[in-house]
MIMIVO-628915 format. One record per residue (C-alpha): residue number from 1; x, y, z. Coordinates in nm, 2 decimals, m for minus. Layout:
   num        x        y        z
   NUM        X        Y        Z
...
This chain:
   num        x        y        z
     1     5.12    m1.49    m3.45
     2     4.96    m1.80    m3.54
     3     4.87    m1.90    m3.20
     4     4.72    m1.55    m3.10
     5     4.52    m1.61    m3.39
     6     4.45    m1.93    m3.30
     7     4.33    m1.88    m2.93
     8     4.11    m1.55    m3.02
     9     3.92    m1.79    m3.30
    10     3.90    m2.06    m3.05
    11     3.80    m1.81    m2.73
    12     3.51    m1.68    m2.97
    13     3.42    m2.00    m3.06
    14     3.35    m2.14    m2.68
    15     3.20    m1.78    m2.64
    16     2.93    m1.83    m2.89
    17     2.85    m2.18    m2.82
    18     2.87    m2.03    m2.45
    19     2.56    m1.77    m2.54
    20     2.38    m2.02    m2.79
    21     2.37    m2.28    m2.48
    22     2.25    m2.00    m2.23
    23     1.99    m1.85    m2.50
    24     1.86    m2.17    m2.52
    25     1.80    m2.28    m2.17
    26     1.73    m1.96    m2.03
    27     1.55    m1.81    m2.33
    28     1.45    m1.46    m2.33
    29     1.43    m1.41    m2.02
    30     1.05    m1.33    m2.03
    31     0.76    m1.56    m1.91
    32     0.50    m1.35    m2.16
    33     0.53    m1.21    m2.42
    34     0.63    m0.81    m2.44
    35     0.33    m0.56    m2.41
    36     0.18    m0.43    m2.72
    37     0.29    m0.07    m2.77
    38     0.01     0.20    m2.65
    39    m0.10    m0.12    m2.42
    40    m0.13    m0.13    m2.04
    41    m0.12    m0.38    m1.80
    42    m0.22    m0.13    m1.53
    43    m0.63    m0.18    m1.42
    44    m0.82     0.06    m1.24
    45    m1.22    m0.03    m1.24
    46    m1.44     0.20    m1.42
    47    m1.59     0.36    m1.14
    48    m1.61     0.35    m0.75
    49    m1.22     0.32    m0.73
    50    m1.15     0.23    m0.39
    51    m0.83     0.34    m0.16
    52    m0.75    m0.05    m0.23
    53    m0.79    m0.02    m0.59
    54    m0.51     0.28    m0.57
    55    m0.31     0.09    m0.35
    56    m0.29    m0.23    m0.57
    57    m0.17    m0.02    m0.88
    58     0.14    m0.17    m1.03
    59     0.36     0.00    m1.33
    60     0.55    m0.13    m1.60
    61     0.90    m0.05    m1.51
    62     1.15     0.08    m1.78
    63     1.49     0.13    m1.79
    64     1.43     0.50    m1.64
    65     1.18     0.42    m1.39
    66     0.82     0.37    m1.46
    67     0.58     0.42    m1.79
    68     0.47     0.77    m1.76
    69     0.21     0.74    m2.01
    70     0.07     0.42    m1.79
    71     0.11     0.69    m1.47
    72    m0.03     0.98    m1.66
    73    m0.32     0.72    m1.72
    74    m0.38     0.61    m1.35
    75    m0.39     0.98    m1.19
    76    m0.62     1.09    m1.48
    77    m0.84     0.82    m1.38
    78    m0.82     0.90    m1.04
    79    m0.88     1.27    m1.12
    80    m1.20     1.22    m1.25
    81    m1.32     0.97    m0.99
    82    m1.24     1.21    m0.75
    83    m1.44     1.51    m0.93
    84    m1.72     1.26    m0.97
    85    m1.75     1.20    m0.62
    86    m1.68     1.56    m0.53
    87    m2.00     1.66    m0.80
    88    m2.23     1.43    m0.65
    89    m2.11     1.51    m0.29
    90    m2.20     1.89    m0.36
    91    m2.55     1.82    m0.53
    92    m2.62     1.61    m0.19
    93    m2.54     1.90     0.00
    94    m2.73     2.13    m0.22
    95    m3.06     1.91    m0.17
    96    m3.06     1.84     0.15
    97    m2.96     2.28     0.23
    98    m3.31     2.28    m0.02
    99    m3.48     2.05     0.19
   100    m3.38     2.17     0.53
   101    m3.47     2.50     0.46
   102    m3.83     2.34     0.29
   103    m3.88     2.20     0.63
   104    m3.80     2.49     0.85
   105    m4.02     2.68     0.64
   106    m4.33     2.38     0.72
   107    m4.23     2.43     1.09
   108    m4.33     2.79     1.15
């Protein structure tokens, strides 16, 4: 019984000198430091987001997949740089429908 006791003392011994060693050389296992909470690492410029711009996103993984508040985040932006652009294209259209018909009225 002694020598059971013996090798399980000795076995958790070289076990935790074992992890101490590998903690130390290896560290954490992170190169910087973990992302505040309510943080993102995810850019997006604050307007005139380019197919590029959409293409270059990259997510914080997690266990489960990615951040959905970080993904949440990006299509939001997205969303309303798409209404933007969809606004201005329609006043465009609605000036130049007033101006064409300006000019056709000149014409006659």
């Amino acid at each position: 019984m002694l020598t059971i006791g013996l090798y399980v003392i000795g076995l958790a011994v070289a076990v935790a000198v074992l992890f101490a060693l590998v903690w130390v050389v290896f560290g954490r296992g992170e190169d910087l430091p973990p992302v505040p909470r309510g943080t993102t690492l995810t850019r997006l410029p604050l307007a005139g987001i380019t197919g590029d711009d959409a293409r270059a996103l990259v997510f914080q993984q997690t266990v489960r997949g990615y951040k959905p508040e970080e993904v949440d985040w990006a299509l939001e932006k997205l969303a309303r740089e798409i209404d933007d652009l969809r606004a201005t294209v329609h006043d465009l259209s609605v000036r130049d429908g007033a101006e064409h018909v300006v000019d056709q009225s000149r014409n006659r």
